[in-house]
C-alpha positions in Angstrom: 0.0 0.0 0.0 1.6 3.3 -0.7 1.6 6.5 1.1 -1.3 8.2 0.0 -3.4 4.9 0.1 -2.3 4.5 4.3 -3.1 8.3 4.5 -6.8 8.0 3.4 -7.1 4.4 5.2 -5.7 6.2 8.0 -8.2 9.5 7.8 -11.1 7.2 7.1 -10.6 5.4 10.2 -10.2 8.2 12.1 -13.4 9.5 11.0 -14.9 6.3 11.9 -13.8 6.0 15.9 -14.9 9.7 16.2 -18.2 8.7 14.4 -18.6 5.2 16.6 -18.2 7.5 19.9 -20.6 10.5 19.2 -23.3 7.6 17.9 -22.8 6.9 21.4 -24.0 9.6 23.1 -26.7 10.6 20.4 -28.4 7.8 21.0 -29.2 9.2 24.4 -30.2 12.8 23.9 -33.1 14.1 24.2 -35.8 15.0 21.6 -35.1 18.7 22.9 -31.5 18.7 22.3 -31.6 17.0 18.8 -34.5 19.3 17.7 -32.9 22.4 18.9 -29.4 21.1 16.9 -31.6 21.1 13.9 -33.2 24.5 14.4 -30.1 25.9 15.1 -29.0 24.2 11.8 -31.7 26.0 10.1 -31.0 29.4 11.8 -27.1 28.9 10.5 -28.4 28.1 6.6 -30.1 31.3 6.2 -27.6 33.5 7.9 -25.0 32.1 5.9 -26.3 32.0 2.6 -24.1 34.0 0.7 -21.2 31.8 1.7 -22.9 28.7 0.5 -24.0 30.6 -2.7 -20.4 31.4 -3.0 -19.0 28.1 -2.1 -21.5 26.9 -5.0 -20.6 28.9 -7.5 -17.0 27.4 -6.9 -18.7 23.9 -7.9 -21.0 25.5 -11.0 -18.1 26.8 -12.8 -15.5 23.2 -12.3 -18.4 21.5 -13.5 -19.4 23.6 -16.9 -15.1 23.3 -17.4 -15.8 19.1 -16.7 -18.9 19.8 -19.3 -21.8 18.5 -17.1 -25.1 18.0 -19.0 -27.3 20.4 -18.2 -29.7 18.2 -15.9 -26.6 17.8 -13.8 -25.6 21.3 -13.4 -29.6 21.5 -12.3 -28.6 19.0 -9.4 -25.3 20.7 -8.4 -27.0 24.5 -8.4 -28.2 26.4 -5.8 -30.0 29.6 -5.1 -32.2 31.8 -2.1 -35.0 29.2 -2.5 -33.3 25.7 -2.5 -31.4 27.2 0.4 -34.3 28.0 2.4 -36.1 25.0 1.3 -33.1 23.2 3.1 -33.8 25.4 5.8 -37.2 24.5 5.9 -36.9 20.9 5.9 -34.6 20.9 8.8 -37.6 22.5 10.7 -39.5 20.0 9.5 -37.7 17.4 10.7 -37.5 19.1 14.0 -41.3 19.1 14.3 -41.0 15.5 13.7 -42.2 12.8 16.8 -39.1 11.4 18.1 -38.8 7.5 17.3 -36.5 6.7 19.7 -37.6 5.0 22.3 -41.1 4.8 21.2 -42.9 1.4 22.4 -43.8 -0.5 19.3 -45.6 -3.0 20.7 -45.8 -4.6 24.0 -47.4 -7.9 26.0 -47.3 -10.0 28.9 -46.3 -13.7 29.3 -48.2 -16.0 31.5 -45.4 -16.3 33.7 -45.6 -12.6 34.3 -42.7 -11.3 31.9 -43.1 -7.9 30.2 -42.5 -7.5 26.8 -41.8 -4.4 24.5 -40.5 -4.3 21.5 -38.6 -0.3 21.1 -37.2 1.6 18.5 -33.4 2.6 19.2 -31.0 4.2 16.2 -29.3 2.1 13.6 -25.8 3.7 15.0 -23.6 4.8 12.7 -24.9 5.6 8.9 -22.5 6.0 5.5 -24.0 7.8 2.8 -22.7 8.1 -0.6 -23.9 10.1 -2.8 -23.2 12.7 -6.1 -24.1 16.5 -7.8 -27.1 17.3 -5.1 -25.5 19.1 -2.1 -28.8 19.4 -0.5 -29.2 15.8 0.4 -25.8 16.8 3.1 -28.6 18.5 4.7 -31.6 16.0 4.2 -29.8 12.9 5.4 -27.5 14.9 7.8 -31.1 16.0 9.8 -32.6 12.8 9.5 -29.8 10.6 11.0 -29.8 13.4 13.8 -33.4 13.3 14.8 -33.0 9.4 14.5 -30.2 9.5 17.2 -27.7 8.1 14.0 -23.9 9.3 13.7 -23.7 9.9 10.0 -20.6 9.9 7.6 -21.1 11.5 4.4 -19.4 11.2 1.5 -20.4 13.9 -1.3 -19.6 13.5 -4.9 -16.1 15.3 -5.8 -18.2 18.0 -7.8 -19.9 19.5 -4.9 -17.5 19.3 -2.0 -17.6 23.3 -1.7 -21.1 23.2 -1.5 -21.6 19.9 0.4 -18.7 21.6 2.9 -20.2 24.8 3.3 -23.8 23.1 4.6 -21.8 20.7 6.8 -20.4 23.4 8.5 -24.2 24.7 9.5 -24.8 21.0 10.2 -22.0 20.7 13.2 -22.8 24.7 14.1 -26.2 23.7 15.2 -24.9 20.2 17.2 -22.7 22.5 19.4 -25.1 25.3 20.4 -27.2 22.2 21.8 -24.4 20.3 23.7 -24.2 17.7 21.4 -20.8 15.9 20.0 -20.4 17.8 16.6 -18.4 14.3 14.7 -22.5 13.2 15.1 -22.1 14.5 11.5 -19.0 14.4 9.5 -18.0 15.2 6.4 -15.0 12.9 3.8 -12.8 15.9 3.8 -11.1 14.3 0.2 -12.0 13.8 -3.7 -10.3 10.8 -3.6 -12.3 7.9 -4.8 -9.9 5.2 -2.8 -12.4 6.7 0.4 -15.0 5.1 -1.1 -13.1 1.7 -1.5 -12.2 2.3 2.7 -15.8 2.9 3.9 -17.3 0.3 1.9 -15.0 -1.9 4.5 -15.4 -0.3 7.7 -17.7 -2.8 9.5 -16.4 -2.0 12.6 -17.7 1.1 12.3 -20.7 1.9 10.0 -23.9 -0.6 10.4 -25.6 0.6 7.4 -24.9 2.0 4.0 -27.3 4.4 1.6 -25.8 5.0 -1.5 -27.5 7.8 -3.8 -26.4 8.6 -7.7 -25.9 7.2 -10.5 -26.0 3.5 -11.8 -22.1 3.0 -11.6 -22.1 4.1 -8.4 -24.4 2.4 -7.6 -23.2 -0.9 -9.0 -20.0 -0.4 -7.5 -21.2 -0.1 -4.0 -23.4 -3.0 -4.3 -20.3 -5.2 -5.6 -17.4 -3.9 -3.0 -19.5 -3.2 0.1 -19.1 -5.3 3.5 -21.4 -3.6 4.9 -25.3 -3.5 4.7 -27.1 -1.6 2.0 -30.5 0.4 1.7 -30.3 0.2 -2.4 -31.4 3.0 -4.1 -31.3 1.9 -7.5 -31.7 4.2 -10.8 -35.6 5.8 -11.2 -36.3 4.3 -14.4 -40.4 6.0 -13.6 -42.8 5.4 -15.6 -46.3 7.2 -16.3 -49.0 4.9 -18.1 -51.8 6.4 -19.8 -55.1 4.4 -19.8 -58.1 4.4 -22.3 -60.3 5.3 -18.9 -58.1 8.6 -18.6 -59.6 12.2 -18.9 -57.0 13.8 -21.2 -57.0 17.0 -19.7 -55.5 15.7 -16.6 -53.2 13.2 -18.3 -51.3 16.3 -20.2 -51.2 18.1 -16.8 -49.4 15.1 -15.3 -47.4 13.6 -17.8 -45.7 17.1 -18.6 -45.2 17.9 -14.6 -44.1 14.2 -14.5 -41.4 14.5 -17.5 -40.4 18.2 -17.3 -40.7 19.5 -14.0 -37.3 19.1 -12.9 -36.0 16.4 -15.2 -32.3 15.8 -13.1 -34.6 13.6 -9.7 -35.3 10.1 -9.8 -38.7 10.7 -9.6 -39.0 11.9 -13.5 -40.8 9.6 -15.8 -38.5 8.4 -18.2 -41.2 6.1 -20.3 -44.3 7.1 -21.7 -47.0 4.2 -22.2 -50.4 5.0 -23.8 -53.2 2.8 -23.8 -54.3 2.1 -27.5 -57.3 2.6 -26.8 -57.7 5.9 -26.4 -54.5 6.5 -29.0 -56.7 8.5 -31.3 -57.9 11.2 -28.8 -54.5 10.9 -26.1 -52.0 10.5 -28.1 -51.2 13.1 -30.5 -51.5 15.9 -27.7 -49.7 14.1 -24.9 -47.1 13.9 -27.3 -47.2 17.5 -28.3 -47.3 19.2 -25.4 -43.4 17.0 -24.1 -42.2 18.5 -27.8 -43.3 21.8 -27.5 -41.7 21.9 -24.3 -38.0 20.9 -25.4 -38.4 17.8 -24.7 -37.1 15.0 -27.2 -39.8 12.1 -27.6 -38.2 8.8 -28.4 -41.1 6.2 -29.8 -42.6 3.5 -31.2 -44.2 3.2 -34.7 -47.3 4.9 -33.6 -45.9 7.6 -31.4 -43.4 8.1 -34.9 -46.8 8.8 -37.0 -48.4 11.5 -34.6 -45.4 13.8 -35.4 -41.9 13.9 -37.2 -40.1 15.3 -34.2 -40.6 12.4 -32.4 -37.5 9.8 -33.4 -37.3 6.4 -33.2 -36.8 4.2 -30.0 -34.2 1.6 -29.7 -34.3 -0.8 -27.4 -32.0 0.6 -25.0 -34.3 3.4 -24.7 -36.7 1.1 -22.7 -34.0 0.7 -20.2 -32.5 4.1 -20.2 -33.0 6.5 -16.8 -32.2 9.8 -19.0 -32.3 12.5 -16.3 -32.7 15.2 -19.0 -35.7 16.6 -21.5 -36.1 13.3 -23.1 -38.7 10.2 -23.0 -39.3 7.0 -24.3 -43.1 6.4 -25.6 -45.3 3.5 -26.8 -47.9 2.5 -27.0 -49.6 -0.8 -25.4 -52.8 -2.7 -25.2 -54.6 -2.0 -22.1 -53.5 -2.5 -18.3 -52.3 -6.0 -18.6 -49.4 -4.8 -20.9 -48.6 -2.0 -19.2 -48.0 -3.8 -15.6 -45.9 -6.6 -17.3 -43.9 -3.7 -19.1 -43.0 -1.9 -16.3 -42.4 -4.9 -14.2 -40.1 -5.8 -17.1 -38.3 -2.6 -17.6 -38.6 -0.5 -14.5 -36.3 0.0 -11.6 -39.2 -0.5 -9.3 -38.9 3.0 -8.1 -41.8 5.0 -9.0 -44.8 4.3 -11.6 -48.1 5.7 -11.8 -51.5 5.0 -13.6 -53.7 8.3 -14.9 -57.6 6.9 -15.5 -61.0 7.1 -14.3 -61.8 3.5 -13.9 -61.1 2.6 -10.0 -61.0 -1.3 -11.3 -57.6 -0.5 -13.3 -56.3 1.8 -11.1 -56.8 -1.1 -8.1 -54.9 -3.7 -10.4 -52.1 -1.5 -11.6 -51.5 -0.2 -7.5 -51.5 -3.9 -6.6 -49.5 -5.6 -9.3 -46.6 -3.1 -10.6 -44.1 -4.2 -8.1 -42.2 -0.9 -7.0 -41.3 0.8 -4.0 -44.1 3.9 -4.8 -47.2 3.9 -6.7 -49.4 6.6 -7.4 -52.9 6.8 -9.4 -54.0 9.9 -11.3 -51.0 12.0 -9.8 -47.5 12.7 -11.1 -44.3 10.4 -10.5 -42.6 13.5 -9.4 -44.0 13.2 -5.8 -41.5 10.5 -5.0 -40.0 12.6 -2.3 -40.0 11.9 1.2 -41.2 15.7 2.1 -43.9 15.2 -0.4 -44.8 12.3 2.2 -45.3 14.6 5.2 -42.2 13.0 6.2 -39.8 15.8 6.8 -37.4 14.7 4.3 -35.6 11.6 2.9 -32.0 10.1 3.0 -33.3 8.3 -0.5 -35.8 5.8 -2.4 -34.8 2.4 -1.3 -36.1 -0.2 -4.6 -35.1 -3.4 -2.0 -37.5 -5.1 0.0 -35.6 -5.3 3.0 -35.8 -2.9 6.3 -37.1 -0.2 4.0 -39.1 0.5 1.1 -40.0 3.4 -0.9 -39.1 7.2 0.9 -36.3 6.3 3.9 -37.2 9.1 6.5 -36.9 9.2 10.8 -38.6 5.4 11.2 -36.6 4.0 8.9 -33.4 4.9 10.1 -34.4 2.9 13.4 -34.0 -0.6 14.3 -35.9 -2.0 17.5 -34.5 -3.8 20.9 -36.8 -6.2 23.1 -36.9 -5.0 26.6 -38.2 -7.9 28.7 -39.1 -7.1 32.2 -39.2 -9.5 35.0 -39.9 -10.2 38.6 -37.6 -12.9 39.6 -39.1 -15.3 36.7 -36.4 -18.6 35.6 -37.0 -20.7 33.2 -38.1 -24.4 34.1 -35.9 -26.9 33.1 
């Protein structure tokens, strides 16, 4: 191993025993000390916005000289408004019930023992994530109010950004008393950190990686270390003959274009063929007239010659830009089986009037969120009421769907006795 290798193995390790200890003690504070950390938080965001605006404009400009697409540069930016909005969701979280320590469920034994099953913290949480600096703030609040030490590691182009917010972060752990390494930061570019925390059982129980699908493969491949998977959002919206197509062209251009960088964008189009002679041509219009490239089938190909033609990799592809894939299928049958083909199980939706479709395709597209007449774009935790989110986990295990406070918590059985042994 040379020199700069035993450096970051050495730093990384460091960070973990600093991390392990303050888990420690947060595990114990009070609601009142952890929701006055994230108020203070919130206080320090706003009062030093122009040095996070300045540490982000450090980030913008290496990324346009690193040519970013522009539905990167959208994830990296920030102004007033996504600052405040941070600002906002740390009060939200604050406002939050505490989980720790709540009672789950309890019972008593005939012999007379107790039983209660209680929420405590997961302990010591590495996420790794790229571009969006304001998840350093969404996951940093949530593994606070869920009594978790955190260790983030932001992607290389936002680590003026990402720095600047972690700063507020620790501010607001010291004006409440608590141990400010609750929350650290990878201080280094390096990718060989990555390669280190992935191995760190000894100090990180859990592991949320965020970005994009090379990340996310190589965390899946080198980690030791348990995962909440947040895999690509390949969304889609489907379209069926029962739809009124005034609201479909609301939702599928909010669902495509609103912010087109988030997982929760719809990537592929599917219209019932049904209704192909009223829905089509104007669903398809409205995405083109608003900059969006339309990649389709046949049919889609016919309604306008802007539209170009899909490849099969386009069924497969999360674009995070002003593009989509469209086809068209026959009914709700084809569309559940395509999406359970094709999608990432992340977020799909169904637009139509008929409650009997909109049961089967809730029921039977298996991903982590569905949603029926409403847009795929409210695949965020805060949309939830939940404060925020540390990610979309597309697994099945611990946590599905929006990860927020109850998530980030594990359970203990407390088992209360009066002198009770077992018989032999």
């Amino acid at each position: 191993m040379d020199a700069s290798s035993s450096d970051i193995k050495a730093l990384m390790e460091g960070i973990g025993q600093k991390a392990r200890n303050a888990a420690m003690r947060l595990a114990l504070a009070s609601r009142a000390d952890k929701d006055k950390a994230l108020q203070a938080a919130a206080h320090r965001l706003r009062e030093r916005m122009p040095a996070i605006l300045g540490a982000n404009a450090l980030d913008m400009a290496a990324a346009r000289s690193k040519g970013l697409t522009p539905a990167l540069l959208d994830r990296l930016k920030l102004d007033e408004s996504r600052i405040e909005a941070m600002a906002k969701g740390l009060e939200d979280v604050a406002n939050l019930a505490d989980p720790i320590g709540q009672t789950m469920a309890e019972w008593k034994r005939p012999n007379g023992l107790a039983i209660q099953r209680v929420r405590v913290p997961l302990g010591v949480i590495g996420i790794i994530y790229e571009s969006r600096p304001n998840v350093t703030a969404d996951a940093g609040g949530l593994c606070l109010k869920s009594g978790n030490a955190a260790i983030l590691r932001g992607g290389s182009e936002s680590i003026n950004s990402s720095g600047a917010i972690m700063d507020c972060l620790q501010a607001g752990l010291k004006e409440a008393g608590l141990p400010p390494d609750s929350l650290q930061m990878v201080p280094v570019t390096d990718r060989a950190a990555v390669g280190v925390m992935l191995t760190m059982t000894e100090y990180i129980d859990v592991i949320v990686p965020r970005g994009g699908k090379s990340l996310i493969e190589r965390v899946i491949a080198e980690s030791r270390i348990p995962l909440f998977q947040h895999l690509e959002g390949l969304c889609h919206t489907y379209v069926d003959g029962a739809a009124d197509l005034e609201m479909a062209r609301r939702i599928v251009l909010n669902a495509k274009m609103r912010r087109t960088g988030i997982c929760g964008a719809t990537e592929t189009l599917l219209i019932d063929r049904a209704c192909a002679a009223t829905h089509l041509a104007p669903l398809i219009r409205d995405l083109l007239d608003a900059g969006c490239e339309v990649r389709g089938d046949d049919s889609v190909q016919a309604t306008d010659p802007r539209v170009v033609p899909a490849t099969d990799e386009d069924w497969n592809t999360e674009y995070l830009d002003a593009i989509i894939s469209a086809r068209l299928v026959d009914g709700v049958d084809e569309a559940i089986a395509f999406i359970n083909r094709f999608g990432s199980q992340h977020t799909d939706s169904i637009v139509t009037g008929d409650p009997v479709r909109a049961e089967k395709f809730l029921n039977e597209v298996n991903s982590a969120i569905v949603l029926h007449n409403a847009s795929t774009q409210f695949a965020d935790g805060s949309e939830f009421g939940m404060g925020a989110e540390i990610g979309i986990a597309t697994g099945k295990l611990h946590a599905r769907g929006p990860v927020g406070v109850e998530e980030l918590t594990t359970y203990k059985y407390r088992v209360l006795g009066s002198g009770q042994v077992r018989p032999g």
